[in-house]
TORKOLLO-26320 format. One record per residue (C-alpha): y, x, z. Coordinates in steps of 0.25 Angstrom, whole numbers, padded with zeros to 4 digits, always signed. Layout:
<rs>
YXZ ...
</rs>
This chain:
<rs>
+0036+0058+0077 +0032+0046+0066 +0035+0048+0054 +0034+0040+0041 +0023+0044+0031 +0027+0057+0022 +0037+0059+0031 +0043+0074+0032 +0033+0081+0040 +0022+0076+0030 +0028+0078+0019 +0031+0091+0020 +0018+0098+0023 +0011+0087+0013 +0009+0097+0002 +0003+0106+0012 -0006+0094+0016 -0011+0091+0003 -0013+0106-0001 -0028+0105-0005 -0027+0092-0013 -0028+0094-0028 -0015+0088-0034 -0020+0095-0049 -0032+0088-0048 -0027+0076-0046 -0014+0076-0057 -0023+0080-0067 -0030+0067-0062 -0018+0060-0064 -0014+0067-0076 -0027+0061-0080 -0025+0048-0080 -0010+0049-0085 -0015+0056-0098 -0026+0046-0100 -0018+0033-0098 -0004+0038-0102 +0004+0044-0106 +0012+0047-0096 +0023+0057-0097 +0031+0051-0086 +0024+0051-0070 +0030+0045-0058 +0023+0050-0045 +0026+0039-0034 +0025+0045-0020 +0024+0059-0026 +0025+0066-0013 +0027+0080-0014 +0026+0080-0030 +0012+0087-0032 +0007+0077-0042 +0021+0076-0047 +0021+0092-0051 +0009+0092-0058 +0012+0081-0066 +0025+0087-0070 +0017+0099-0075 +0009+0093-0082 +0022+0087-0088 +0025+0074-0085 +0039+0069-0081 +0037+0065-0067 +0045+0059-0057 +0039+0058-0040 +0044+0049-0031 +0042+0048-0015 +0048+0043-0003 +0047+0057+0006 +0059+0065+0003 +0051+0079+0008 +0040+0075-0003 +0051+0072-0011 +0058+0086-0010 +0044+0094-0012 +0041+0088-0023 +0056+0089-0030 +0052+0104-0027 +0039+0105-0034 +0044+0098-0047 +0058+0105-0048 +0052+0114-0059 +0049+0103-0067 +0063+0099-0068 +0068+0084-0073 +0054+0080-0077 +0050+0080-0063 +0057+0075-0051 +0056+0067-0038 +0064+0055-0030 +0062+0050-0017 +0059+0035-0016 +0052+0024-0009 +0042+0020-0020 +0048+0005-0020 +0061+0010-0021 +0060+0018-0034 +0066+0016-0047 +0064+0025-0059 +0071+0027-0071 +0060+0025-0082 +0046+0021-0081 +0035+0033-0080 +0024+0034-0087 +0015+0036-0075 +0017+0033-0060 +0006+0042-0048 +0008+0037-0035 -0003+0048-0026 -0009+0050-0014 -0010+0035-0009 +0004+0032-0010 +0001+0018-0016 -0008+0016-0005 +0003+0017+0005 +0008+0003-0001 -0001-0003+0009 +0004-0017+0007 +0002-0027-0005 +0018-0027-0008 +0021-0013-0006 +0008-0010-0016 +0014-0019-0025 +0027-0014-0024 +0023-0001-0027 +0016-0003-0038 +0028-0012-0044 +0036+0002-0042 +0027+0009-0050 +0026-0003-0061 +0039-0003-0062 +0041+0014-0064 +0029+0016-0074 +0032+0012-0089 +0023-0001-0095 +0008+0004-0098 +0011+0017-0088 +0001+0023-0079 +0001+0023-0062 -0008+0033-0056 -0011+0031-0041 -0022+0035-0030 -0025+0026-0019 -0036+0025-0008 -0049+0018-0013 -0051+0009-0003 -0068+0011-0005 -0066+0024+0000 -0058+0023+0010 -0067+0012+0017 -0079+0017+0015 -0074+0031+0022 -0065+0026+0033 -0054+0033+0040 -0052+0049+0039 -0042+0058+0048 -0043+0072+0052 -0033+0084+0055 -0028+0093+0047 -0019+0106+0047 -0009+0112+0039 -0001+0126+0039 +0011+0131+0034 +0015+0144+0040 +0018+0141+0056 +0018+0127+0054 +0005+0117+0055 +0004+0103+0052 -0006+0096+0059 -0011+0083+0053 -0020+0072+0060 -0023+0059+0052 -0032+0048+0056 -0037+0035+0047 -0037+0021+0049 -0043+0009+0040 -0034-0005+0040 -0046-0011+0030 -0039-0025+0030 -0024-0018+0026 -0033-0009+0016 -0025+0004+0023 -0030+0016+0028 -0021+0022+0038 -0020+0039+0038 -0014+0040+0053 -0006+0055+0053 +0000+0064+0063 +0007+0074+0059 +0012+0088+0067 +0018+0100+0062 +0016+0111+0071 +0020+0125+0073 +0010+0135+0082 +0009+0125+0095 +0023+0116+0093 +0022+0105+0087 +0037+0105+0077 +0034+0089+0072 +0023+0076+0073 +0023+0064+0064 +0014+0053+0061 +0011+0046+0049 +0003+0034+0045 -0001+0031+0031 -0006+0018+0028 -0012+0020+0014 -0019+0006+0008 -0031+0007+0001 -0035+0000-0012 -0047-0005-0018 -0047-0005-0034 -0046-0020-0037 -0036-0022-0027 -0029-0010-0034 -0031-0017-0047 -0026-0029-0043 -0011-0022-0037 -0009-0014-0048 -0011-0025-0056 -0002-0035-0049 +0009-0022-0051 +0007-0022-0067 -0004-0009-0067 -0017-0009-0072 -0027+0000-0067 -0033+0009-0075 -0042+0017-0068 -0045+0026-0055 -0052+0038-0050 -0054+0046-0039 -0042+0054-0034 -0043+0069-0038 -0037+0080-0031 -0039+0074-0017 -0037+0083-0006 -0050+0085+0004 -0052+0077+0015 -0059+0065+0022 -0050+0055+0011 -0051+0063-0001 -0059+0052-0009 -0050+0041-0005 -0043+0042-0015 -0042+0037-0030 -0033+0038-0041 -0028+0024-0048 -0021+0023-0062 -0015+0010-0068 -0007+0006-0081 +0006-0002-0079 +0006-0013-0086 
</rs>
């Protein structure tokens, strides 16, 4: 069957997708940034997924709040922050439909999710939900695709293999280029399997845009950001993409 992006079958094997990226690596990255240009007690993490980032940050002790639209991610992630009680918790919302109930000190937005605002209004509207959620002269921490390296090293796929117990996930992806859109396409088939029979079969497509900096600079601008600074993404998983990858911070203000 098609299925939207993130939809069930993804979502729940995602963590074991994304087993060997660093995640510590790359909060304390983020941590970084946050004491440097802060303070920032308060964190929203837009499109937090299965709250990995999230958890860390709670540890570290920031009050933290995730938010994303996959009600599987959602419930993962409620899990792993339970036992950081009221300081830390999880809703699920279409980003353009949030609201929150006080400004943060700090908005992340991970793994490519601004990038999946592939048009010029939905980039902006975004970016108006996160003006909108982070306090005057607060911070917004983002990683996107840099559009040198994805051009300059073209489309990836490949196929990979997951386990869990009787139970295989079997994932092709394929690449395409749309230069003219600025979008690189990650075609991918998904099928759940167990011994020869095949229990389940989806499809995604993730259309991911990717930016160059003055383009950047000029959206986050238009939006009422202004950037600070950006670096290669640390904690990337291995793979043919791993260096695509960069992480942005801007100032609201």
């Amino acid at each position: 069957m098609d299925g939207d992006i993130f939809g069930p079958l993804h979502a729940s094997w995602y963590d074991r997708w994304h087993e060997h990226k660093d995640y510590p690596a790359e909060v304390r990255q983020l941590e970084e940034v946050l004491r440097r240009e802060g303070p920032s007690t308060s964190v929203l993490d837009l499109g937090c997924g299965t709250g990995q980032h999230l958890e860390r940050l709670a540890a570290a002790g920031h009050e933290v709040l995730g938010v994303d639209r996959s009600p599987v991610m959602v419930e993962q992630a409620k899990s792993r922050l339970a036992r950081y009680g009221s300081r830390a918790s999880v809703v699920q919302s279409d980003l353009l439909d949030l609201t929150v109930d006080h400004p943060f000190d700090a908005a992340i937005m991970m793994f490519s999710v601004l990038g999946y605002q592939t048009t010029n209004e939905s980039l902006l509207a975004t970016l108006a939900v996160v003006h909108r959620a982070v306090r005057p002269g607060g911070l917004f921490v983002f990683d996107i695709l840099d559009a040198t390296v994805v051009l300059r090293e073209g489309p990836k796929g490949g196929v990979t293999v997951v386990d869990d117990g009787d139970h295989h996930l079997l994932r092709a992806t394929t690449g395409k280029l749309f230069p003219q859109e600025q979008v690189y396409e990650l075609g991918m088939q998904l099928w759940l399997m167990c011994g020869n029979r095949v229990l389940d079969c989806v499809t995604e497509s993730h259309r991911l845009r990717y930016f160059l900096r003055r383009e950047l600079d000029l959206a986050l601008g238009m939006a009422g950001f202004r950037t600070l600074g950006s670096a290669p993404l640390a904690g990337g998983q291995s793979g043919p993409s791993r260096e695509w990858s960069r992480l942005v911070w801007a100032r609201r203000v």
